[in-house]
Every structure is written in structure tokens, then in C-alpha cells.
C-alpha positions, 0 to 999 in steps of 0.5 A: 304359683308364686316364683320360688315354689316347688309343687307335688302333685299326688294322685293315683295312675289314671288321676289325670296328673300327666294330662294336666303337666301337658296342659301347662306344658301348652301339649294339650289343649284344655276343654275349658279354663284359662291358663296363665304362665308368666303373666302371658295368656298360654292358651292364645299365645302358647309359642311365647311361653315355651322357650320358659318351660321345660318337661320330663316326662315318665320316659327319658325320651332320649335317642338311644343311638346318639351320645349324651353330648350328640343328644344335647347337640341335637336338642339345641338345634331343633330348640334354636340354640348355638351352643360352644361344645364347651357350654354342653360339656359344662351341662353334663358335668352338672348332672354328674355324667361329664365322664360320659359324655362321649358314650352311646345312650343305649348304654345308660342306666334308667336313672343316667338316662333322666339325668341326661333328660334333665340336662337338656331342660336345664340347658334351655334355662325354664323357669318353669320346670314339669317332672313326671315321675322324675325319681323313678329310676334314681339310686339313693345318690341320684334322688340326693342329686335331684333334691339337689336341683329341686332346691337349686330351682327355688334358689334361682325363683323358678317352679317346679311341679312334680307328678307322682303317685309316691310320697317320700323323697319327693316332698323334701323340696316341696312348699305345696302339695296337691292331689288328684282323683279322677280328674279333680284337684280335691286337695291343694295346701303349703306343706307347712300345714301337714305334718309328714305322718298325716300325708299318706292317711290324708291322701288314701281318705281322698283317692280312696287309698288306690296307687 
């Protein structure tokens, strides 16, 4: 994927789309194959590509008993960094939960939650950016938002890869979309050669219209 390109991965649950963002993520080791990430072997060499790739998954997965700004605290700790309180303020403004920063996650909706998530990723600088499900949870604003950053990402000639069994809000940033079916990438084309109405018939003709 060149700089600049955001991908959506479609695909059924049980397709194999989470595994493979494990894969890129150097989480899971392949059976077979190569992968390469910035030009750097990420199968032999997985701790030099790392610090560039930042994921969310399908679950926040944020310490519920810590703040928003205790969260991003911690991340940067274990992830090496020594952050000004200012610089982790300045994160949270970014993802719209600055007026929050002080309150316990527990007390966060899903959607607030993924922001946070996001927050943390985004403070790391990844150039190459793994969402599972990411607008799962998100009001009509909060999709806005995260359309906001998908576009920010290209700006900036990051990647993006987004895995989701939806289409609608997801492509709007897209350059690319994919799809999976048992465990097999069986469509892979620019978006500009699809029109949005053929997209769900096209998909449904792959997996077999499952969800």
C-alpha cells in the first residue's frame, strides 16, 4: 500500500479480517509468506516496525479504573516515552475528550472509550494505522470525527487499514477496498472503480451475502 492510502477490508465474521491486522501488526506469525512494512523484513525484524504501527482493535481495551489522562500516562510509559502532562492534554483535546480528561473510564461511553483508544495511537505517531471495527459505537458526530482522522491520516501519507463486516461510513476515506471470505482475500480494487450501489451486491456474490 502506497503512502497516503486508506483500505477497507470487508468480510464476514469468521473471514479472517482481525487475524490478518494481527498479522500486520507482527501480533500473529504467519504460516507462510512475507511481510514487509516501510521497507523493513517485519517477520525477521518485527521490533524495528513496531514503534510505526499503531492498532485498535474491536474493544477499546482501556483501564477502566484509571482516568482518560492516567490511561495515556501509563501507555507512554510502557511504550518508552516522557510525555509533558501538557502533550497528553493537547492528545485528548484532539479526540474531543480534553473536558474529560480527569474523569474515570468506567464512566465513558463505548464510543468516548474508542476515541481514547485512538488518542493513544495517535500519540505514538504510527504511520501505519489497524482499526477493527472502529465506528462500532460512534454517534453520528463521532463517525464525522473519525472520518475527520482517516483523512487526516492520508494528509499526513500514513495508511490506514479498516476491518469491518459494514459498508456506509466506513468508505468515505476509502482509496481501496478488499474483501475476505474464508480466510482468502477474493477482491482487492481502488474504490474508484466501483460504484457505491454495486458494492453490497458485489460483496454478497463473494461471501455468499453472509454478515
Amino acid at each position: 500500500m502506497p503512502a497516503g492510502t486508506v483500505l477497507v477490508l470487508l468480510g464476514p465474521n469468521g473471514a479472517g479480517k482481525t487475524t490478518l491486522l494481527k498479522i500486520l501488526a507482527t501480533l500473529v506469525r504467519p504460516r507462510a509468506g512475507h511481510l514487509s512494512i516501510a521497507g523493513v523484513d517485519a517477520l525477521r525484524e518485527p521490533e524495528r516496525v513496531r514503534p510505526l504501527i499503531g492498532m485498535v482493535g474491536h474493544g477499546a481495551q482501556v483501564y477502566e479504573d484509571l482516568t482518560a489522562l492516567e490511561n495515556l500516562r501509563f501507555w507512554t510509559t510502557l511504550a518508552g516515552q516522557s510525555l509533558p502532562a501538557s502533550a497528553l492534554r493537547a492528545a485528548l483535546e484532539a479526540v474531543e475528550l480534553g473536558g474529560v480528561a480527569d474523569e474515570r473510564v468506567r464512566t465513558f461511553s463505548a464510543g468516548m472509550k474508542r476515541r481514547l483508544a485512538l488518542a493513544r495511537v495517535q500519540l505514538g505517531g504510527a504511520r501505519l494505522l489497524l482499526l477493527d471495527e472502529p465506528f462500532t459505537g460512534l454517534d453520528r458526530q463521532g463517525r464525522k470525527w473519525l472520518g475527520g482522522v482517516l483523512l487526516g491520516v492520508k494528509a499526513a501519507g500514513g495508511v490506514a487499514v479498516i476491518a469491518t463486516h459494514t459498508f456506509g461510513t466506513e468508505l468515505a476515506a476509502a482509496d481501496r477496498v478488499a474483501v475476505m471470505a474464508a480466510g482468502r482475500l477474493v477482491l482487492d480494487r481502488p474504490l474508484a472503480e466501483l460504484s457505491w450501489e454495486a458494492i453490497p451486491a458485489l460483496y454478497d456474490s463473494l461471501t455468499g451475502g453472509t454478515a
